[in-house]
N, C-alpha and C positions, 0 to 999 in steps of 0.2 A: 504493500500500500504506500509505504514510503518513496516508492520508486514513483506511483504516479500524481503525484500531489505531495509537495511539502507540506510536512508537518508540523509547528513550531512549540508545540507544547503536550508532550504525548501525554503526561497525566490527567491535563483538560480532555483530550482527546476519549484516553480510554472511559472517562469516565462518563461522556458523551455516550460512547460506545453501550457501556453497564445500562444506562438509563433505556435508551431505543430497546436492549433487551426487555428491560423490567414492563417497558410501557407495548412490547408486541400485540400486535393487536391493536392496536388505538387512532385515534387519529390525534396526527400528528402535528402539535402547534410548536415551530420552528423559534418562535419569543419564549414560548414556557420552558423547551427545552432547552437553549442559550444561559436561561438564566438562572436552570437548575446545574447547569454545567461549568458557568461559571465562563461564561466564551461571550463574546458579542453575537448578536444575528448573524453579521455578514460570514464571520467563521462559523459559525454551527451550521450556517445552511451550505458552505462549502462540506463540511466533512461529509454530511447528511448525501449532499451527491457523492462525495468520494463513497461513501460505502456501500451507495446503490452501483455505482460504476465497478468497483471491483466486488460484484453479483452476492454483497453478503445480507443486503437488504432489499426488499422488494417494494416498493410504491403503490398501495391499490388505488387511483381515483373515485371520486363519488359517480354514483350511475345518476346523471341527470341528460332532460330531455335535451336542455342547450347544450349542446357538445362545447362546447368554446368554455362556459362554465366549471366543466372540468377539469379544465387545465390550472384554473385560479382558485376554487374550492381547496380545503385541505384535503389532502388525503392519508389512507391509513398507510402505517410500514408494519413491514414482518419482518423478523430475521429469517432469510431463506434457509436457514435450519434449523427445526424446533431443537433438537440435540444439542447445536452452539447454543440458540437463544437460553435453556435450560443452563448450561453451564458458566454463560456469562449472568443468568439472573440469579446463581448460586443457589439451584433449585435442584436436588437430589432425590424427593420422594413425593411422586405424584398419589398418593394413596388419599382414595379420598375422604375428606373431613381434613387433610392436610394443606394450607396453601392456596384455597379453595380458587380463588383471583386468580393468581398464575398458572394455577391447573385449568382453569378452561380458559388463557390466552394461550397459552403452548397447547393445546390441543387445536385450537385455531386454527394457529401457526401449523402446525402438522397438517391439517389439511391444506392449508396454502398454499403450503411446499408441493405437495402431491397434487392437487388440481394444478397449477400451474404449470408443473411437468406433463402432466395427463394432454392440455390442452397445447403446448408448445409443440407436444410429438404428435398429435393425430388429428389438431383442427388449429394450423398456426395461426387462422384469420382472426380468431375467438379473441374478445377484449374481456379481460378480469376484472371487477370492480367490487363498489360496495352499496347498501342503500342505506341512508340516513334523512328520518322526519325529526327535523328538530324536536327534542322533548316528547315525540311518542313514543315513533317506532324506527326499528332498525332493524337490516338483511345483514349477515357477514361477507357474501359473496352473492355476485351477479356475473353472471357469463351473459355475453351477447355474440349469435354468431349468425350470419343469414338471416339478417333481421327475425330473428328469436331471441328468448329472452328466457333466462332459467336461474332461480333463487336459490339460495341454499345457506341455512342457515346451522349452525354448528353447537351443541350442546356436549360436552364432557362428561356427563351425569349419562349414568346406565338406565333410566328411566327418564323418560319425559311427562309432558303435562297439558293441560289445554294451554295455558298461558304461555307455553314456549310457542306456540304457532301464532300471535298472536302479531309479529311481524310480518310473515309471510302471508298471512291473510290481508293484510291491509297491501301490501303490496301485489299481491294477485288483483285486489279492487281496484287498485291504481295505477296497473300496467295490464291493458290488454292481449299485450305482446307477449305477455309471458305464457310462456309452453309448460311450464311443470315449476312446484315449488316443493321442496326438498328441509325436512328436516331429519337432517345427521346427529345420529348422539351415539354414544358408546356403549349400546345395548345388544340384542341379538334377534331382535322381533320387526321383521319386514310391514308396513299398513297400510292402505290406499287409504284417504281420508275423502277424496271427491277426487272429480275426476281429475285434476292437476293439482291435490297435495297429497304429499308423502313422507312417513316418516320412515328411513331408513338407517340402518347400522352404517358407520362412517365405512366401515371397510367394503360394504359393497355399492359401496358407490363410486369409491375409488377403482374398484376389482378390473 
């Protein structure tokens, strides 16, 4: 990393680095993060690309109808490995009742990882995203490919609930485009809930 971007303060730096772990999953405010880091804006939003450029963090934008709006909207970051993200947020024991917060952003992020692999290898045109209503609701992920449109929402918990759908139904109402909406959790029980929701085990979604 050093090679592609001077560095001038690697303790600010790493500790930049720690933070984007700790906050995976989030969206990401470039003034919050500066000023927990202890760097100015203009350096944290340099490092911020530096570590997207050398592929160790990922950028999702917001899924809005203005294209042009997402460019300027904040968007979320992941660390492209939930395994680094884990060992930079000094995070050893996903058991749950442990951690509960960064057990379901590293599980996230583990999805992340693998749909964005999924989709780079078998459908390169496909855009990643995320949906966010202020102060209601929110999608983890948004694929758009061939003007389709497919939700998926990510739960950590072996069990789900009505109120974990409770995102992707508001965004099934307010996206007619959408073909299928997807909630993933870490269970083992496949359900069609209507004709375009679904709650599935994360792993076969991935599969």
């Amino acid at each position: 990393m050093r090679q592609l971007a001077q560095v001038g303060d690697l303790v600010a730096f790493r500790t930049l680095v720690q933070l984007v772990a700790l906050r995976t999953g989030q969206v990401m405010v470039t003034s919050s993060l500066a000023r927990d880091a202890k760097l100015n804006a203009a350096t944290s939003a340099r490092y911020l690309d530096l570590l997207e450029t050398s592929f160790l963090t990922r950028r999702l934008p917001p899924f809005l109808k203005n294209r042009s709006s997402r460019l300027i909207k904040s968007p979320k970051f992941h660390i492209t490995d939930s395994g680094l993200a884990a060992y930079l947020a000094g995070v050893t024991d996903l058991t749950p009742g442990r951690d509960d917060v960064l057990r379901g952003a590293l599980f996230e992020t583990y999805a992340a990882q693998n749909l964005a692999a999924l989709l780079e290898a078998h459908v390169p045109e496909a855009q990643l995203g995320y949906w966010h209503e202020q102060g209601r609701h929110e999608v983890d992920f948004v694929i758009e490919v061939r003007r389709r449109v497919y939700a998926i929402e990510v739960k950590a918990a072996s069990r789900w609930s009505e109120g974990d759908l409770s995102g992707l139904r508001a965004f099934l109402a307010r996206t007619p485009d959408c073909a299928a909406a997807v909630l993933a959790y870490n269970g083992s029980e496949a359900v069609q809930l209507a004709a375009k929701l679904w709650v599935l085990p994360l792993g076969h979604l991935l599969a």
